[in-house]
C-alpha positions in Angstrom: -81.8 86.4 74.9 -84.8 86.5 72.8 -86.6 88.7 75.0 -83.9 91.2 74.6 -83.0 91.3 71.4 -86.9 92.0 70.6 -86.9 94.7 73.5 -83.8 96.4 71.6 -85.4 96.0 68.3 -88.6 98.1 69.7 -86.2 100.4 71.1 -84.8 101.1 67.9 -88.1 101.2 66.0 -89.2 103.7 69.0 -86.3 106.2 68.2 -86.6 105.9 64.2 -90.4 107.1 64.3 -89.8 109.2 67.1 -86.6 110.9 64.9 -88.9 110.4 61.9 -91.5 113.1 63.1 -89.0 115.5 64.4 -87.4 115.7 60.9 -90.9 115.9 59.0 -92.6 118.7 61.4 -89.5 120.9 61.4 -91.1 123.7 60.0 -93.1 124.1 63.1 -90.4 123.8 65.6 -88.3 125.7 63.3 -90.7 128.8 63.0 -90.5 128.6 66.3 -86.8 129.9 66.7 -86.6 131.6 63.3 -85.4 128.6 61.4 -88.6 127.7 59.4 -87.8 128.8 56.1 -86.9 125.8 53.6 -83.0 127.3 52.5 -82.3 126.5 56.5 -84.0 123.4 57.1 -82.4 122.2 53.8 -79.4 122.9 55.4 -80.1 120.9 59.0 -80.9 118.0 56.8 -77.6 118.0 54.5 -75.2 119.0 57.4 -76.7 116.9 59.4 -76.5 113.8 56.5 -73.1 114.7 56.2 -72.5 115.0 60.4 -73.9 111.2 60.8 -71.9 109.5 58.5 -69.0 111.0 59.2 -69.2 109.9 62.9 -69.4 106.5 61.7 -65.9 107.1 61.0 -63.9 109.2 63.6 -66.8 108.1 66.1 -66.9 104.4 66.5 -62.8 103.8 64.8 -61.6 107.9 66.2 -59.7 107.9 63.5 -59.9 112.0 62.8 -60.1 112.7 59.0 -59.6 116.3 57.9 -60.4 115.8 54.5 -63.9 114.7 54.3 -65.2 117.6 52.3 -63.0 116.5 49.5 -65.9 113.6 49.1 -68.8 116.7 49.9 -67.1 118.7 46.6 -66.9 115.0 44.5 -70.2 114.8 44.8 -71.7 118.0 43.8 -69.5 117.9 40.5 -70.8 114.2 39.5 -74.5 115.5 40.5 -74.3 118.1 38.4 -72.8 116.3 35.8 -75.6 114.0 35.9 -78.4 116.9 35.1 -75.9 118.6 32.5 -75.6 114.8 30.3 -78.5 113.2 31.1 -81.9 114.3 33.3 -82.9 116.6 36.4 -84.4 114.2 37.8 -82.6 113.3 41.5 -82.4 109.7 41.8 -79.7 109.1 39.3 -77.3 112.0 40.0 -77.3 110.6 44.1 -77.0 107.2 42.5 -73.6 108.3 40.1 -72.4 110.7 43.3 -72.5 107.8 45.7 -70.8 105.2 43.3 -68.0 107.8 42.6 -67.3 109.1 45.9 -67.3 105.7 47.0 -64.7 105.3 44.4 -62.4 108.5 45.5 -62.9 107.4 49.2 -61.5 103.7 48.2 -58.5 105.1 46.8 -57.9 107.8 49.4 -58.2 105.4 52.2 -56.3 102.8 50.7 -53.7 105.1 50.9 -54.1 107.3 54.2 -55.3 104.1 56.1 -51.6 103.0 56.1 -50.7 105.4 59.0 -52.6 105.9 62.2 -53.4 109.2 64.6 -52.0 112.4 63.8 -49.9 111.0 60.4 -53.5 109.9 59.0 -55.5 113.3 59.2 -52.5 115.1 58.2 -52.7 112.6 55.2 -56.5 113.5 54.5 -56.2 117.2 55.2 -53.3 117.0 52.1 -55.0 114.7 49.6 -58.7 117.2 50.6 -56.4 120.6 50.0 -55.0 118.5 46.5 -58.5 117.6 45.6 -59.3 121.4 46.3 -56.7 123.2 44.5 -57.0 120.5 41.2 -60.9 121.5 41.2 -59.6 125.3 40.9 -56.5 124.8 38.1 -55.9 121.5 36.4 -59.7 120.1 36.2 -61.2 123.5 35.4 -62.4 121.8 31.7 -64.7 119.5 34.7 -65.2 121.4 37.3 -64.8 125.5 35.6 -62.5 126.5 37.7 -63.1 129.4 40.3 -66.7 130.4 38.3 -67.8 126.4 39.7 -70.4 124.3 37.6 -73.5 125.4 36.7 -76.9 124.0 35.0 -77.6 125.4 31.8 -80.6 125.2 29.4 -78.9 124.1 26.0 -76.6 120.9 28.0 -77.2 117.6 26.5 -80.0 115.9 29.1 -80.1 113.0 26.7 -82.9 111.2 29.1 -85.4 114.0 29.0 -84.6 115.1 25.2 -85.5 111.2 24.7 -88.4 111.5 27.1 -89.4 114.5 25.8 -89.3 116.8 28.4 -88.5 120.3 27.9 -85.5 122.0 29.1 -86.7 124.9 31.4 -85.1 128.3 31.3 -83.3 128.1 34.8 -83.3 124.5 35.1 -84.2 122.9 38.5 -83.7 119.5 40.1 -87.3 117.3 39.9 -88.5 114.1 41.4 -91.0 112.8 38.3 -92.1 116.0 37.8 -91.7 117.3 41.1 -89.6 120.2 41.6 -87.1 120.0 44.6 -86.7 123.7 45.6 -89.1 125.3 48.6 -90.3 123.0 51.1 -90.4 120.3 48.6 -86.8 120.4 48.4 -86.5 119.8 52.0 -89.0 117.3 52.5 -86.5 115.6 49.9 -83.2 115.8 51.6 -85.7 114.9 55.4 -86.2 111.5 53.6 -83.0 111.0 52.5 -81.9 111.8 56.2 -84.0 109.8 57.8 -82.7 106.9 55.4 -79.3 107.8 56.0 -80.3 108.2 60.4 -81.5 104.4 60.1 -78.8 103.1 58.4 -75.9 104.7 60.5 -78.6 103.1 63.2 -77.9 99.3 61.8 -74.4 100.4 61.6 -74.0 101.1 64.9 -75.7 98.1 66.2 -74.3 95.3 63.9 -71.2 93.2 64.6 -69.5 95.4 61.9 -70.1 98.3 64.2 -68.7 96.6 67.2 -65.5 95.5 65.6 -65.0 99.2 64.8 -65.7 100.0 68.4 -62.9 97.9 69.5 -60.4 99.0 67.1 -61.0 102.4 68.7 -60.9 101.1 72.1 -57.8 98.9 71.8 -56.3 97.9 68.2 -53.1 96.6 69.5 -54.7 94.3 71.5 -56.7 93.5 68.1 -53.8 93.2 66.6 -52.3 90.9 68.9 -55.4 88.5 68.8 -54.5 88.1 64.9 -57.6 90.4 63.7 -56.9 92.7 60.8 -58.4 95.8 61.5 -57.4 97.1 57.6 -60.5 95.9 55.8 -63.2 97.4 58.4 -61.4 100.6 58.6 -61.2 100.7 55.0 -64.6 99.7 54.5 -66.0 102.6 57.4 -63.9 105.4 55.5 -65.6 104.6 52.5 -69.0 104.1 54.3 -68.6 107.7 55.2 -67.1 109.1 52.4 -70.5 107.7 50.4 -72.4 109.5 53.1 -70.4 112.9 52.2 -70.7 112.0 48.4 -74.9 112.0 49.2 -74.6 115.4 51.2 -72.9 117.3 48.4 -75.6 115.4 45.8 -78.3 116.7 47.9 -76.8 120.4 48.1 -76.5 120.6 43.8 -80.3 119.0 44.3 -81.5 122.1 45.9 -79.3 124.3 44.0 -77.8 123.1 41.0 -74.2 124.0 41.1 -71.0 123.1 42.4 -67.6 124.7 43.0 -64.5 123.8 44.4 -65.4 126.4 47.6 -67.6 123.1 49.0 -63.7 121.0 49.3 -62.1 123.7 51.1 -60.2 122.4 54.3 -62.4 124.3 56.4 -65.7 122.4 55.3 -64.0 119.5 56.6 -63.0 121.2 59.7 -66.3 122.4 60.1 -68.2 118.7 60.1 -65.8 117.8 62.6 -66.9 120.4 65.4 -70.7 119.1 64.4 -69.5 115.5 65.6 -67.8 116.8 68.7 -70.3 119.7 70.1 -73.3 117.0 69.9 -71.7 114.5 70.9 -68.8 112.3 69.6 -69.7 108.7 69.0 -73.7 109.1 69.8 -76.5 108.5 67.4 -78.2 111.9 67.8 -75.0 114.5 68.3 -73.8 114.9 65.2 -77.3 115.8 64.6 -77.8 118.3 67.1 -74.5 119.9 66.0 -75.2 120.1 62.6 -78.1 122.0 63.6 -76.5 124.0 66.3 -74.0 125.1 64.0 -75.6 126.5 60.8 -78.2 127.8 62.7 -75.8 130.4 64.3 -74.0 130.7 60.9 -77.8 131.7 59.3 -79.3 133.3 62.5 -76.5 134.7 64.2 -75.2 136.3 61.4 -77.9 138.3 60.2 -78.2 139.9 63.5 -77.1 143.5 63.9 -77.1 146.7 65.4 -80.1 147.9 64.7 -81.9 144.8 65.4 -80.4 144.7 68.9 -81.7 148.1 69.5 -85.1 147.3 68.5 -84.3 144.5 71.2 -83.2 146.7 73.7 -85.2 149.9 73.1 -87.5 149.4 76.1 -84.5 150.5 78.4 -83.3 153.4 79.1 -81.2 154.9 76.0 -77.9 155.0 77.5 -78.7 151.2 78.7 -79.5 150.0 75.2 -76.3 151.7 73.6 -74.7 149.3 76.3 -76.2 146.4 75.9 -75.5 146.9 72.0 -72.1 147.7 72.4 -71.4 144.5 74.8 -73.2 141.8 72.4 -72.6 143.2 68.7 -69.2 141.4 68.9 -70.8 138.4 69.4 -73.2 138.5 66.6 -73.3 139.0 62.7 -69.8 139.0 61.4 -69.0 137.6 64.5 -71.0 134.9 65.4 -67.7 132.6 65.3 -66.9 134.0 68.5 -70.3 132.6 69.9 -69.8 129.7 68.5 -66.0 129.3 69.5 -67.3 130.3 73.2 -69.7 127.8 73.2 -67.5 124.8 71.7 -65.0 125.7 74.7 -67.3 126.1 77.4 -69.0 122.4 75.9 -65.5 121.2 75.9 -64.9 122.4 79.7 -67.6 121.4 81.6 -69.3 118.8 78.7 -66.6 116.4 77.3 -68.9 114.3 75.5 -71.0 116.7 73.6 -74.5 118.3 74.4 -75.6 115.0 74.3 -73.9 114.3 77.8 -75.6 117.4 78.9 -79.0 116.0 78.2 -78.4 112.9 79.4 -77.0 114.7 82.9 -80.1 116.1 82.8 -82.0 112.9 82.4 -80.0 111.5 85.4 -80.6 114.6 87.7 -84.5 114.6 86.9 -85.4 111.7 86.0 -83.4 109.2 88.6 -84.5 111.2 91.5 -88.4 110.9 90.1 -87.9 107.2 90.3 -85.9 107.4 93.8 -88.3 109.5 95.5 -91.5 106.8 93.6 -89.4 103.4 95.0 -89.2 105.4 98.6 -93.0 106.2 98.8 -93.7 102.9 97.5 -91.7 101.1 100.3 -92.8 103.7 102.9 -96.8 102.3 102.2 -96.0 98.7 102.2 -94.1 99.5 106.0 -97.2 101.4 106.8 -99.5 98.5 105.7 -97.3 96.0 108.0 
């Protein structure tokens, strides 16, 4: 038992490092495809921040939460509250977002946890579209309405007035002096990822993360046993309600403001196609659909017709006006039809995400390597006899 626990504790080790230097060189691999400028990359690393913890809760309980980015929106107003009152420095506005989305997600789950499957996410999707339109009307004194929340030079910052720092003319979020914006604002949010990855990692292998496995697998039969299920559901919405709190932290980090736009039910909706298109219940899927997803909403987008005629303009004329006029739909304004096309056709042929795809792939390649290696091996030895 030893032996294997150590072996799985390698493992582990093996895929943090390995996850570790994916994250850290991705403005190589993403210059690669057009993605190596620090605005996107910032964005892999929150989405995808916000993508893993929510899959600690609809992936290992399925319980489907449509209000998530009610906790993404809590957490950009109490960052940016946190450099208005009291310093730009990072560390204590994730600290105060955290706490207080933890806070909001205690008292929203206490509440929606009461009812189970469909009842539940309609539950969420009303208390994230409250939280929304309360951010826009009644909290505008906190949260300035429709114009959102915004750093300004003359606010308060009692820590750096006291520290003596001087308040810049377009204020920016700073790590002892560091300014997080550029590359240096995604090598930031990387870290906090990678911290976030490993976490959701423990998670996922702890006896905590095995009790929520089997209250998605059978919670009657849980129930029947005498276990109550409450507390660990409780505690895994609030989990990943801190993780959406530290998302929308990490967005007023790189650019200090917030608005009620970021609690929107679509935000929510949108985190929940990340979780299914990598891979529902997988360490690495949400990942990959984070990064899937806004790389069409920042690439595909931008694409347009005269771009895909500079594409196309070594054919024949009357062949490029073609080949324009057939994929211009698919791009620009409407790169949601791409990426609606390519969630069905995942959700056709690839139930469990892209990540089933790669491990089909795995199987195909890999298995027959070792098939075809075994054979050859056992051919020799009845050679040798």
């Amino acid at each position: 038992m030893k032996i294997i626990e150590l072996s799985t504790s390698k493992r582990d080790l093996l895929i943090l490092v390995v996850f570790s230097v994916i994250v850290l060189i991705a403005p190589f691999w993403g210059s690669l495809i057009g993605a190596g400028y620090p605005d996107l990359l910032q964005k892999f690393a929150i989405f995808g921040l916000f993508a893993v913890g929510y899959n600690i809760l609809f992936g290992l309980t399925g319980y489907l939460s449509f209000g998530h980015a009610a906790f993404l929106g809590v957490g950009s107003y109490v960052a940016v509250w946190s450099f208005k009152l009291f310093t730009m420095n990072a560390l204590p506005a994730i600290a105060f977002s955290i706490v207080f989305s933890g806070i909001f997600a205690l008292v929203i789950g206490f509440l929606c946890l009461r009812r189970t499957g469909i009842y539940f996410s309609i539950l969420t999707l009303a208390f994230a579209q409250m939280s929304y339109k309360l951010a826009y009307s009644v909290l505008t004194p906190i949260t300035n309405g429709e114009t959102g929340l915004f750093v300004l030079k003359d606010d308060p910052r009692v820590i750096d007035g006291a520290l003596g720092i001087a308040s810049a003319e377009n204020p920016l979020a700073s790590l002892f002096g560091i300014t997080l914006n550029g590359y240096e604002g995604f090598y930031f949010c990387a870290v906090v990822l990678i911290l976030g990855f490993w976490l959701s990692m423990k998670i996922f292998r702890s006896p905590f993360g095995m009790k929520l496995v089997a209250i998605k697998s059978n919670q009657t039969r849980m129930e029947y046993t005498g276990f109550n299920h409450r507390p660990y559901l409780l505690a895994a919405f609030v989990i990943s309600g801190m993780y959406a709190g530290l998302a929308g932290a990490l967005l007023a980090v790189v650019d200090p403001t917030a608005g009620a736009e970021r609690m929107v039910w679509t935000a929510s909706g949108e985190v929940v196609l990340m979780t299914i298109l990598g891979g529902l219940g997988t360490m690495f899927g949400p990942l990959i659909g984070a990064a899937t997803i806004k790389y069409m909403e920042n690439i595909f987008s931008g694409i347009n017709d005269t771009l895909l005629g500079t594409w196309f303009d070594f054919l024949p004329q009357a062949l490029t006006d073609l080949l324009v006029t057939i994929v211009s739909p698919f791009v620009g304004s409407g790169w949601h039809l791409t990426l609606g096309l390519t969630f069905m056709m995942i959700m056709i042929f690839l139930p469990g995400g892209m990540v089933e795809g790669a491990q089909k792939i795995k199987a195909k390649f890999f298995n027959k390597s070792k098939t075809e290696q075994v054979e050859s091996e056992q051919l020799e030895k009845d050679g040798a006899a």
